[in-house]
C-alpha positions as CSV (number, residue, x, y, z in Angstrom):
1,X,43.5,-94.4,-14.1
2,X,42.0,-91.3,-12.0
3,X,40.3,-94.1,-10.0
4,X,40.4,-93.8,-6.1
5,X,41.0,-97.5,-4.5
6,X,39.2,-97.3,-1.0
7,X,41.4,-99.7,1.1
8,X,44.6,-97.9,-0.1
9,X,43.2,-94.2,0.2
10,X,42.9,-92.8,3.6
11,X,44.5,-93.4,7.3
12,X,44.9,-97.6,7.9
13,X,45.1,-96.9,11.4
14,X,41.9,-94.9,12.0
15,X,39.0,-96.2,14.3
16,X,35.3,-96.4,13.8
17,X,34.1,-94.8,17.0
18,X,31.7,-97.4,18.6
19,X,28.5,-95.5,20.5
20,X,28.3,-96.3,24.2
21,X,26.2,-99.3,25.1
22,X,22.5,-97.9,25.6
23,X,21.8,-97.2,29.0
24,X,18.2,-99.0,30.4
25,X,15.9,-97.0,32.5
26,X,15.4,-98.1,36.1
27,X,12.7,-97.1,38.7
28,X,8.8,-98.8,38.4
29,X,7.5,-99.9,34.6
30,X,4.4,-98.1,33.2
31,X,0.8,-99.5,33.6
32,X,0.9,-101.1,30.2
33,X,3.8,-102.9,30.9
34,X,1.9,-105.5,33.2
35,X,-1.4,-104.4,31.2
36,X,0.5,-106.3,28.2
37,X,1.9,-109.1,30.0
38,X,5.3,-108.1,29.1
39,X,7.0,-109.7,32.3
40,X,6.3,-113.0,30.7
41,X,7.1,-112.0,27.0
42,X,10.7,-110.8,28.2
43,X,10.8,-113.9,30.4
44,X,10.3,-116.2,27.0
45,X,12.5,-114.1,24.8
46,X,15.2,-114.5,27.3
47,X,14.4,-118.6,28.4
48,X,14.7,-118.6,24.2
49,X,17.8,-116.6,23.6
50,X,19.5,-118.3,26.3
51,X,18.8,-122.1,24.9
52,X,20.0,-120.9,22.2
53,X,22.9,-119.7,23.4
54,X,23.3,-123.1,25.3
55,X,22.6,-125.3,21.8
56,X,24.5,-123.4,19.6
57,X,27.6,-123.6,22.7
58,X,27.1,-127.0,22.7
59,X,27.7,-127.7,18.7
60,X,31.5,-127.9,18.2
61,X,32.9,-125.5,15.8
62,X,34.8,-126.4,13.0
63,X,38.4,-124.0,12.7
64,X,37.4,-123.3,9.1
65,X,33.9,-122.2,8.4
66,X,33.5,-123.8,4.6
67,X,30.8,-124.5,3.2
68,X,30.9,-128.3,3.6
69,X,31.7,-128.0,7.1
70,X,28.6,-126.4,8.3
71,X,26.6,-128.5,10.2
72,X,22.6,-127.3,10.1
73,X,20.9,-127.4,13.3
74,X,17.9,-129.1,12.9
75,X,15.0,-127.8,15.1
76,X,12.7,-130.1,17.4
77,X,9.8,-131.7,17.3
78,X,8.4,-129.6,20.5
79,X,9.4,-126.5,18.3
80,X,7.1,-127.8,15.0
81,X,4.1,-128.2,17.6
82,X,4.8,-124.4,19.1
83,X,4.8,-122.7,15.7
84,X,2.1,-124.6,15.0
85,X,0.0,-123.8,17.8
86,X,0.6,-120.5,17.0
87,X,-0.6,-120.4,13.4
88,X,-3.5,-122.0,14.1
89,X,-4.0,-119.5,17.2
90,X,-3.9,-116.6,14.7
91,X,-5.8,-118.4,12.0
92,X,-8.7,-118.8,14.6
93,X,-8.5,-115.5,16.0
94,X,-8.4,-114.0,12.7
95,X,-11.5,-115.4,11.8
96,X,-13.5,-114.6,15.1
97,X,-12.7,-111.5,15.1
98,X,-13.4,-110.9,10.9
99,X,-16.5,-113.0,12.0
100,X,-17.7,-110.8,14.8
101,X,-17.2,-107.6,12.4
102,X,-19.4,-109.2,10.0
103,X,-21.8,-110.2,12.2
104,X,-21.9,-106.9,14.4
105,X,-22.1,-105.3,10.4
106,X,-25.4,-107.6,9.7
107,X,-27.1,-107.3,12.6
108,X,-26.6,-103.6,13.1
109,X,-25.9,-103.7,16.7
110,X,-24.1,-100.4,16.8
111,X,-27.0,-98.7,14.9
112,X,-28.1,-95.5,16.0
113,X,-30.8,-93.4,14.4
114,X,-29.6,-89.7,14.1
């Protein structure tokens, strides 16, 4: 009693306004862009996104989604050694470059007398 029930308060009929897609810039990228690599960053994400796509158009799809009729998709074996390449990638690099600091810390290197 008093209580207001959302789905039966208000206009049924009204629409959310949806924004207008975002609109890309055009004309040359900035220095960093090539500085960064980033040609071949968006050339992965989009090579990724559209396999992706492709496996996932490829699976059939049940009419009902319940529970028991999801079907996981199980990832590769070429996708285990990527992830793992990259783990090990940042392992490494995360100890060279703690390393170096140490070592550039030990040695004073960067040691200037004022």
């Amino acid at each position: 009693p008093g209580d207001i029930e959302l789905p039966v308060v208000g206009n049924a009929n009204q629409v959310i306004q949806t924004a207008a897609p975002p609109s890309y810039p055009t004309g040359s990228k900035p220095w960093w862009w090539f500085l960064t690599l980033m040609p071949i960053w968006c050339a992965l994400a989009s090579s990724g996104a559209r396999s992706m796509r492709n496996r996932l158009a490829e699976e059939p799809q049940p009419a009902s989604q319940l529970e028991e009729d999801i079907e996981e998709i199980h990832p590769r074996p070429r996708d285990y050694w990527i992830s793992m390449f990259f783990i090990v990638f940042g392992v490494i690099g995360a100890v060279a470059g703690l390393g170096s600091n140490i070592w550039v810390q030990v040695n004073s290197i960067y040691y200037t007398p004022s």
